[in-house]
VEXMAR-538992 format. One line per 3 residues: for each residue z, x, y of C-alpha. Coordinates in nm, 2 decimals, decimal comma, always signed. Layout:
N
Z X Y ~ ... .
//
This chain:
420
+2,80 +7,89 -1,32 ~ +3,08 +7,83 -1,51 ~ +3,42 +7,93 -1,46 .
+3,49 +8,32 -1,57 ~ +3,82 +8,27 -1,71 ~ +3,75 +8,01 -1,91 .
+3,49 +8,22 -2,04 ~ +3,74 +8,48 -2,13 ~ +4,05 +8,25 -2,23 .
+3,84 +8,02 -2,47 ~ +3,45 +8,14 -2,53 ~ +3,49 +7,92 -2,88 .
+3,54 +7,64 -2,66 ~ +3,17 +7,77 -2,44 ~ +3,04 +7,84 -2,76 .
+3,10 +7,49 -2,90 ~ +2,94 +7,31 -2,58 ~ +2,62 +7,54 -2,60 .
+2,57 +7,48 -2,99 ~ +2,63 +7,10 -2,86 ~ +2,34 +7,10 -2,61 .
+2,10 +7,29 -2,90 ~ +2,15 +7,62 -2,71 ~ +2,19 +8,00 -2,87 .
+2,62 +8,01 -2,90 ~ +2,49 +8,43 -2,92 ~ +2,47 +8,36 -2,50 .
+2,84 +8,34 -2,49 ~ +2,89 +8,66 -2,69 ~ +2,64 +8,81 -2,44 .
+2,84 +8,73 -2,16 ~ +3,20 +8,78 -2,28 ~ +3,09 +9,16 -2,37 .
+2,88 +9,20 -2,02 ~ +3,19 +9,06 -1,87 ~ +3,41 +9,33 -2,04 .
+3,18 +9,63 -1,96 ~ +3,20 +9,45 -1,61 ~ +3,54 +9,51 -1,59 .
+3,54 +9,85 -1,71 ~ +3,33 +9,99 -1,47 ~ +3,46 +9,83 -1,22 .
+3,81 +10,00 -1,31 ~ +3,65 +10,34 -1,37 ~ +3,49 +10,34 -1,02 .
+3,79 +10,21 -0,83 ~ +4,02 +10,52 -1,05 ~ +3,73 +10,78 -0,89 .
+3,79 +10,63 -0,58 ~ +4,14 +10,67 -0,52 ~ +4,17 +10,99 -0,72 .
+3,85 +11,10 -0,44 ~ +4,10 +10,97 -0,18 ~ +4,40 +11,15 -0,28 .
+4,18 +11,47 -0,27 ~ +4,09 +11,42 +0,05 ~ +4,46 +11,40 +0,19 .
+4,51 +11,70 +0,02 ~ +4,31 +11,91 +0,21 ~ +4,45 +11,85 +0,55 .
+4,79 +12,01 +0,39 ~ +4,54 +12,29 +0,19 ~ +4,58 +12,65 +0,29 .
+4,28 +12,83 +0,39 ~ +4,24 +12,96 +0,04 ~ +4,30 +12,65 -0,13 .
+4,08 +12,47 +0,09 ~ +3,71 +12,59 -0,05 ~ +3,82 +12,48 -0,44 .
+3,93 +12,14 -0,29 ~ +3,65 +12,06 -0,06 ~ +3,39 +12,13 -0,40 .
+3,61 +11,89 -0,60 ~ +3,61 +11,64 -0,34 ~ +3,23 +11,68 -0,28 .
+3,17 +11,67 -0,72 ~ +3,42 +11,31 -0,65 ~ +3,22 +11,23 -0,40 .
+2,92 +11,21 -0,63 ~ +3,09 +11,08 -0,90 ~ +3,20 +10,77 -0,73 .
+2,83 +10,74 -0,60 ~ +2,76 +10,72 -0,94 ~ +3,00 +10,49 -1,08 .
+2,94 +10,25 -0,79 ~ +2,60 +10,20 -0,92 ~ +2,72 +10,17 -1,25 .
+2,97 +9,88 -1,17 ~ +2,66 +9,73 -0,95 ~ +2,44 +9,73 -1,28 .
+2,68 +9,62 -1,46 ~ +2,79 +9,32 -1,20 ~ +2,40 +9,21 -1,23 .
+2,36 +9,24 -1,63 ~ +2,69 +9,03 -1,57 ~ +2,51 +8,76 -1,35 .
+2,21 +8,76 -1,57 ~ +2,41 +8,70 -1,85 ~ +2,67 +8,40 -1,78 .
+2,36 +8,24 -1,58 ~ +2,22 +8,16 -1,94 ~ +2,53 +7,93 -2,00 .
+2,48 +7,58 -1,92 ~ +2,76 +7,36 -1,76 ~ +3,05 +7,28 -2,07 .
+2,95 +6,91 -2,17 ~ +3,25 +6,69 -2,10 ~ +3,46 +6,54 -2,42 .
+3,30 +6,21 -2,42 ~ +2,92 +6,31 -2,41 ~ +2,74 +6,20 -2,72 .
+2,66 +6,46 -2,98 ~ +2,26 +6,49 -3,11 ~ +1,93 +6,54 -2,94 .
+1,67 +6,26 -2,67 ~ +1,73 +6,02 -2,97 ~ +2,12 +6,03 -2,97 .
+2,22 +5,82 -2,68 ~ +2,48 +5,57 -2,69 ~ +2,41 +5,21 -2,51 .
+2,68 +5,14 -2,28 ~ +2,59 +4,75 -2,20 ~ +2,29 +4,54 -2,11 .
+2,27 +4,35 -1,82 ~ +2,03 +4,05 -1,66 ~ +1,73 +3,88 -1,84 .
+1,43 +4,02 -2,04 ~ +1,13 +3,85 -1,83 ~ +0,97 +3,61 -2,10 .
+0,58 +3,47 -2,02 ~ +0,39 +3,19 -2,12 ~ +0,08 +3,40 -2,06 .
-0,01 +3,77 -2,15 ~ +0,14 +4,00 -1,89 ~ -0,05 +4,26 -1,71 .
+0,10 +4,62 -1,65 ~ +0,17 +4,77 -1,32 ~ -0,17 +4,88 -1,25 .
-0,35 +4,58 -1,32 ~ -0,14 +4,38 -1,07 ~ -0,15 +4,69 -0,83 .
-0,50 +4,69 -0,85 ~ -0,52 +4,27 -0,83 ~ -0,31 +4,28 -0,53 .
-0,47 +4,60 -0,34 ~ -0,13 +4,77 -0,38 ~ -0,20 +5,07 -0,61 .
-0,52 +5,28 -0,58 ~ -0,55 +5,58 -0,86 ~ -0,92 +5,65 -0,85 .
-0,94 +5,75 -0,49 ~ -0,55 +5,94 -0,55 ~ -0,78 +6,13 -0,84 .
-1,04 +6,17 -0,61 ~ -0,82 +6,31 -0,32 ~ -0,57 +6,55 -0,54 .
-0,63 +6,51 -0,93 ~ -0,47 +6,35 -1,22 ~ -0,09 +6,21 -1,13 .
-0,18 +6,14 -0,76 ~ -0,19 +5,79 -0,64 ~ -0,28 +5,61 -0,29 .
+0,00 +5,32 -0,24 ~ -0,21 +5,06 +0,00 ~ -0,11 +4,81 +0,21 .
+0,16 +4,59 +0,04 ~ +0,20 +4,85 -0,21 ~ +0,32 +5,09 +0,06 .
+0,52 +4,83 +0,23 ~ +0,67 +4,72 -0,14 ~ +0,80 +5,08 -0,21 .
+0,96 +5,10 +0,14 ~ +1,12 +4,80 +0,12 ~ +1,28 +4,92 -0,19 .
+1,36 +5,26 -0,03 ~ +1,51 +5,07 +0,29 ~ +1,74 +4,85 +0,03 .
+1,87 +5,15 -0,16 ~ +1,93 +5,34 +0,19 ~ +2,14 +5,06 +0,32 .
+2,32 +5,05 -0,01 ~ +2,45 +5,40 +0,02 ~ +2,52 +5,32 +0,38 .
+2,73 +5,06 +0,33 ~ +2,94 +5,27 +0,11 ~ +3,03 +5,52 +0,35 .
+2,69 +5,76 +0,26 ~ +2,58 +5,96 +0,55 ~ +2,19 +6,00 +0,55 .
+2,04 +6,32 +0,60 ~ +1,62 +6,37 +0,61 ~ +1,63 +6,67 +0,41 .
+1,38 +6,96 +0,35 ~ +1,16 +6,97 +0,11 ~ +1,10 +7,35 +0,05 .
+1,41 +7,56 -0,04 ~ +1,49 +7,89 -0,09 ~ +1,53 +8,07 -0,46 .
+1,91 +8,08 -0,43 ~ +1,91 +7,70 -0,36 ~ +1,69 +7,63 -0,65 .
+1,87 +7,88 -0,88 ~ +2,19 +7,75 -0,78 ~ +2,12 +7,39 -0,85 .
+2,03 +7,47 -1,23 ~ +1,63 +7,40 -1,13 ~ +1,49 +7,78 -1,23 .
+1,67 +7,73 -1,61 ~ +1,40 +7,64 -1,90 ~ +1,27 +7,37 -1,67 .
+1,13 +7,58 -1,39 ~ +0,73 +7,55 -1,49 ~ +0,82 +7,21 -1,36 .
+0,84 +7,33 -1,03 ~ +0,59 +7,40 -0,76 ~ +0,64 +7,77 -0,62 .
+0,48 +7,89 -0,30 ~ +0,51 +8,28 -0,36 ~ +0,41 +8,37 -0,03 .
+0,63 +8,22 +0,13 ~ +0,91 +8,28 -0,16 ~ +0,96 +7,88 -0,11 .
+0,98 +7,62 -0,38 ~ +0,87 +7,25 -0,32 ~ +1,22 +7,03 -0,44 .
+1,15 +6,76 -0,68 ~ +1,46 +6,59 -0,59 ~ +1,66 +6,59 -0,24 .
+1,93 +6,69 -0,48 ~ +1,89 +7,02 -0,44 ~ +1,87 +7,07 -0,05 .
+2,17 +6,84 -0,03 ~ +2,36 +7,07 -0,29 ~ +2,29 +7,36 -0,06 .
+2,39 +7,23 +0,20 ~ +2,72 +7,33 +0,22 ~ +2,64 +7,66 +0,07 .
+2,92 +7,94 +0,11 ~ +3,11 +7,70 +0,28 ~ +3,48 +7,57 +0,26 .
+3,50 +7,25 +0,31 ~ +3,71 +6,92 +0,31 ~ +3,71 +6,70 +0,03 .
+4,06 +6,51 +0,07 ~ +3,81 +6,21 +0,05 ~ +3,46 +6,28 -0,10 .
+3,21 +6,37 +0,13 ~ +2,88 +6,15 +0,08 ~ +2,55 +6,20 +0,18 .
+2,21 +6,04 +0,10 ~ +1,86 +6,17 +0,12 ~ +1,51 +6,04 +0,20 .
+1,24 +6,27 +0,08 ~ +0,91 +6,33 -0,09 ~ +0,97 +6,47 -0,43 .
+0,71 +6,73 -0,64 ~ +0,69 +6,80 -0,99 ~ +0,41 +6,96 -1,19 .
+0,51 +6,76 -1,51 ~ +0,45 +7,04 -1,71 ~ +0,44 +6,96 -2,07 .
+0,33 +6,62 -2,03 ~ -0,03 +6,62 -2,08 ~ -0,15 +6,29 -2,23 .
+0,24 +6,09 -2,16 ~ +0,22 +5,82 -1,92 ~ -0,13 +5,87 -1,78 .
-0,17 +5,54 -1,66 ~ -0,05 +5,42 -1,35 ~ +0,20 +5,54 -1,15 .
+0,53 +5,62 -1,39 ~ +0,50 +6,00 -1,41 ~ +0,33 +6,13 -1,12 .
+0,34 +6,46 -0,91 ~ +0,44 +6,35 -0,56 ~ +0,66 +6,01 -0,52 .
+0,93 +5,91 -0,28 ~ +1,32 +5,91 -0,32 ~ +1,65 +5,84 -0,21 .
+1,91 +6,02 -0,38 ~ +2,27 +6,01 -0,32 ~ +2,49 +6,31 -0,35 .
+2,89 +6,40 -0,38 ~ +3,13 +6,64 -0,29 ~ +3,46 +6,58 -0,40 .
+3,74 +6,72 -0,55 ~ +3,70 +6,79 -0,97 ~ +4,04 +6,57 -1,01 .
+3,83 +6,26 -0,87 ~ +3,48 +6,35 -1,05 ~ +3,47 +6,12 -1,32 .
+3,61 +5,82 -1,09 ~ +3,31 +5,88 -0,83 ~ +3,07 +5,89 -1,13 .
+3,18 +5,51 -1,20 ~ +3,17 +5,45 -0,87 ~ +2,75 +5,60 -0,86 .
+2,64 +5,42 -1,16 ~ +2,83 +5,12 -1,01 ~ +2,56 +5,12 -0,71 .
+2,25 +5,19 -0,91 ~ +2,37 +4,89 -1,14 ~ +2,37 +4,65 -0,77 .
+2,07 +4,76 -0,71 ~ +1,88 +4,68 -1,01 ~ +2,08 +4,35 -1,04 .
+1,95 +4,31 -0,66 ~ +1,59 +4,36 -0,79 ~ +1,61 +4,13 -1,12 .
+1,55 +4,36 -1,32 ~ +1,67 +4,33 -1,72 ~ +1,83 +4,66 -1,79 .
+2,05 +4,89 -1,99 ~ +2,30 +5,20 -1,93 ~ +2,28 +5,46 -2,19 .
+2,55 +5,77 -2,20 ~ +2,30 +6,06 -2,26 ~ +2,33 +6,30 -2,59 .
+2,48 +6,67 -2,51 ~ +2,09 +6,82 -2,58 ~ +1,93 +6,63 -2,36 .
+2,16 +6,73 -2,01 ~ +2,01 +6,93 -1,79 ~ +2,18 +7,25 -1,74 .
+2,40 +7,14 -1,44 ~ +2,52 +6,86 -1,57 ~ +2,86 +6,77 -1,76 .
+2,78 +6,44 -1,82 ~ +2,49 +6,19 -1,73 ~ +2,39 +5,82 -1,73 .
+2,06 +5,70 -1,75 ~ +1,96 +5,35 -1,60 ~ +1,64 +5,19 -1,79 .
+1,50 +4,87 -1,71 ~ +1,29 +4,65 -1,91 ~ +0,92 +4,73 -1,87 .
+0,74 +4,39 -2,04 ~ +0,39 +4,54 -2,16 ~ +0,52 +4,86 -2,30 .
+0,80 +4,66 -2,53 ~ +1,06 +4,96 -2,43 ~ +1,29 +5,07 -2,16 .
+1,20 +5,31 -1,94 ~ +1,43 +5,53 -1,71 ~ +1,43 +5,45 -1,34 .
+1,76 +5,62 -1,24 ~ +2,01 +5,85 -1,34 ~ +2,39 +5,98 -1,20 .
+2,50 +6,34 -1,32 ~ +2,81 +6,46 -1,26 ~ +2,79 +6,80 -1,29 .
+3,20 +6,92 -1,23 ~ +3,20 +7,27 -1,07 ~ +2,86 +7,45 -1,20 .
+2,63 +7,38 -0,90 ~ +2,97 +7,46 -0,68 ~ +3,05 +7,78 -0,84 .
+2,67 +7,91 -0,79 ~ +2,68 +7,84 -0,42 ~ +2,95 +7,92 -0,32 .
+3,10 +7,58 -0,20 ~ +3,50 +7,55 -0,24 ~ +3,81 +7,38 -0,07 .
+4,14 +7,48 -0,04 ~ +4,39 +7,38 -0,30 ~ +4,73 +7,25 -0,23 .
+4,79 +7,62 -0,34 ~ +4,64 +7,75 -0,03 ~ +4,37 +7,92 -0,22 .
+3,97 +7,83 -0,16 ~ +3,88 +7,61 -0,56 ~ +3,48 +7,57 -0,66 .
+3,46 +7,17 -0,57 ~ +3,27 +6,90 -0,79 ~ +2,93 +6,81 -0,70 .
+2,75 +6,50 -0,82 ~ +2,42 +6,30 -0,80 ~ +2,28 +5,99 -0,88 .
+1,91 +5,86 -0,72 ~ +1,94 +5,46 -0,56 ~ +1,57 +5,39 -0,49 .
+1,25 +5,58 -0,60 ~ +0,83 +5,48 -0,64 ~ +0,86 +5,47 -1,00 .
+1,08 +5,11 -0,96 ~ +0,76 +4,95 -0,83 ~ +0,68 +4,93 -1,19 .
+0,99 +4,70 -1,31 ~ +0,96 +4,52 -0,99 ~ +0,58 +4,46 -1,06 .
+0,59 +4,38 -1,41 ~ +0,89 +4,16 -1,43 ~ +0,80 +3,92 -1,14 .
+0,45 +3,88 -1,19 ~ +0,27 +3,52 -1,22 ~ -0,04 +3,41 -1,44 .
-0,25 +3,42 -1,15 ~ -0,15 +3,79 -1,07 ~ +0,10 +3,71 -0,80 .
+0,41 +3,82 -0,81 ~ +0,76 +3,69 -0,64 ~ +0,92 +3,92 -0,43 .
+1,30 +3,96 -0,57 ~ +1,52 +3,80 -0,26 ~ +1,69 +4,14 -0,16 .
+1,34 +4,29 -0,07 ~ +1,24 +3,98 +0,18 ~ +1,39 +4,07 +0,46 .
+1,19 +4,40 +0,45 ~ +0,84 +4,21 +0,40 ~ +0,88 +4,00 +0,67 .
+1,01 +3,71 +0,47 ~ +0,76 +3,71 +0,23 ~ +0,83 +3,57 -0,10 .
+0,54 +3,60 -0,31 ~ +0,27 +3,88 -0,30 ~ -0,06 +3,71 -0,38 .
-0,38 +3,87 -0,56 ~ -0,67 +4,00 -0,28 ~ -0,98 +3,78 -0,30 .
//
């Protein structure tokens, strides 16, 4: 949620951040006037109130035969304010429904323009060059028993894999790096849930115009997260909390997505599936220190692809293609060899107050008073790296070298050889 007053002080400036991220400006309008009619009958219950207060007094003093006139008008009040009460409720909701439509107010810097827009920050490491043809992921998963789709078909459907002996082993050594990683930097790890409550999903910005992307258990009023960024947001829900230095933690956890509206985009192999493993980092911290901490996130998803060998680039995504919680966001995209393109393994969002605002999560100020606090996110390890990893360190014969960060997780192993 954005912040009210700024809402009320400057809606051009809203206004100009919606029309930025190819949103309706008319949503601001909306909200400014729900905000106002808010406020009024707010003020017109609160005036029934008091005047059905002062009525009240009175009778106490009331003669006997002024008491019968007052005790009907304090009774016709007493309806009244019933009334008005659920006026200024309605109008609190219609409120709520309203400024919920507004995304978080893109930052200064963020890129104008659409997917297309983004700005390359800098490249980094080496573009893998062969003196053979290179297979893709799956070919090598398949050539060294890693990656098994057919039976991951078989099992659940389409966008369901089995990851098999050193494929399995491969993603978790991965995993184990990033965890340490975070670790290292002061990142306490939590093994979060992985089904949430509405208000945790609402608040994080996941039930916005993405939420057919999200698997819903209606029965149980439980949604299935597709990142451990949204348990982690909530959990410091309706809480004050410290953030003289920023509070870090770092989850491990399946992720779910239905990949709705993807039919027919990276089918093959295992680059957009429905279930796949994470470990996201996540930030509390005070809004001064946001941007600093996002540096400080992309800084450690940068070591870890460097750690990998993996040829890459940072791009500074476009205002229309943040989601809605975020302010600002930087993609990671490494070199994938057969496809000629880079493809996104990791992003960091720094999404300033939004998520904060929506659940409640605030520190005090050196004002005494309880502020909204800045949340960010930024993921340090997922499945979809095997793909880099394979592709960029295979061999003619369908080996591939193991990147010498990831040995001591394999036992030592340094090169993952094809099954006979």
């Amino acid at each position: 949620m954005i912040d009210v007053q700024l809402l009320r002080d400057q809606p051009e400036l809203v206004k100009a951040s919606q029309q930025a991220r190819g949103n309706d400006p008319a949503t601001v309008d909306a909200a400014v006037a729900a905000d106002l009619a808010r406020r009024e009958a707010l003020q017109h219950f609160e005036s029934l109130r008091a005047e059905q207060k002062a009525k009240s007094k009175e009778i106490g003093k009331a003669s006997k035969d002024e008491r019968p006139a007052l005790l009907a008008a304090v009774q016709d009040l007493a309806q009244q304010v019933k009334d008005a009460q659920a006026a200024a409720n309605d109008a609190e909701e219609a409120f709520t429904t309203a400024v919920m439509k507004i995304e978080n107010i893109v930052l200064d810097e963020v890129p104008a323009g659409g997917e297309d827009d983004f700005v390359v920050l800098r490249h980094e490491g080496d573009k893998s060059e062969f003196d053979f043809e290179p297979r893709d992921h799956l070919e090598i998963g398949e050539l060294l028993g890693a990656i098994d789709m057919t039976r991951g078909a078989k099992v659940s459907g389409t966008r369901f894999s089995f990851l098999r002996g050193i494929g399995a082993q491969l993603e978790l050594a991965i995993m184990q790096l990033g965890l340490n990683k975070a670790i290292s930097n002061g990142f306490v790890m939590l093994t979060p849930p992985t089904l949430v409550k509405p208000e945790i999903m609402r608040g994080t910005g996941f039930l916005g115009e993405h939420a057919d992307e999200v698997y819903n258990l209606p029965a149980d009023d439980l949604y299935l997260t597709g990142t451990s960024e949204v348990a982690l947001a909530g959990y410091h829900a309706d809480e004050i909390i410290d953030v003289s230095e920023p509070l870090r933690y770092v989850g491990w956890s399946t992720c779910y997505r239905r990949e709705a509206g993807s039919a027919g985009k990276d089918t093959r192999g295992i680059i957009r599936t429905h279930q796949f493993n994470k470990v996201e980092m996540f930030v509390y911290t005070d809004p001064a220190q946001a941007a600093e901490e996002h540096a400080r996130l992309l800084g450690w998803q940068e070591e870890m692809m460097q750690a990998l060998g993996l040829h890459y680039r940072v791009i500074d995504t476009a205002a229309g293609d943040l989601g809605s919680s975020a302010a600002r966001k930087y993609d990671v995209e490494a070199w994938v060899p057969t496809q000629g393109t880079y493809r996104e393994l990791t992003s960091t969002s720094n999404c300033t107050t939004f998520q904060a605002r929506r659940l409640g999560i605030r520190a005090r100020g050196e004002d005494g008073k309880a502020h909204p606090v800045a949340t960010l996110n930024g993921t340090i390890a997922t499945t979809r790296w095997l793909v880099a990893v394979l592709e960029t360190h295979q061999q003619a014969d369908g080996s591939v070298l193991v990147p010498e960060a990831l040995r001591p997780y394999l036992g030592g192993q340094e090169i993952l050889l094809p099954k006979e």
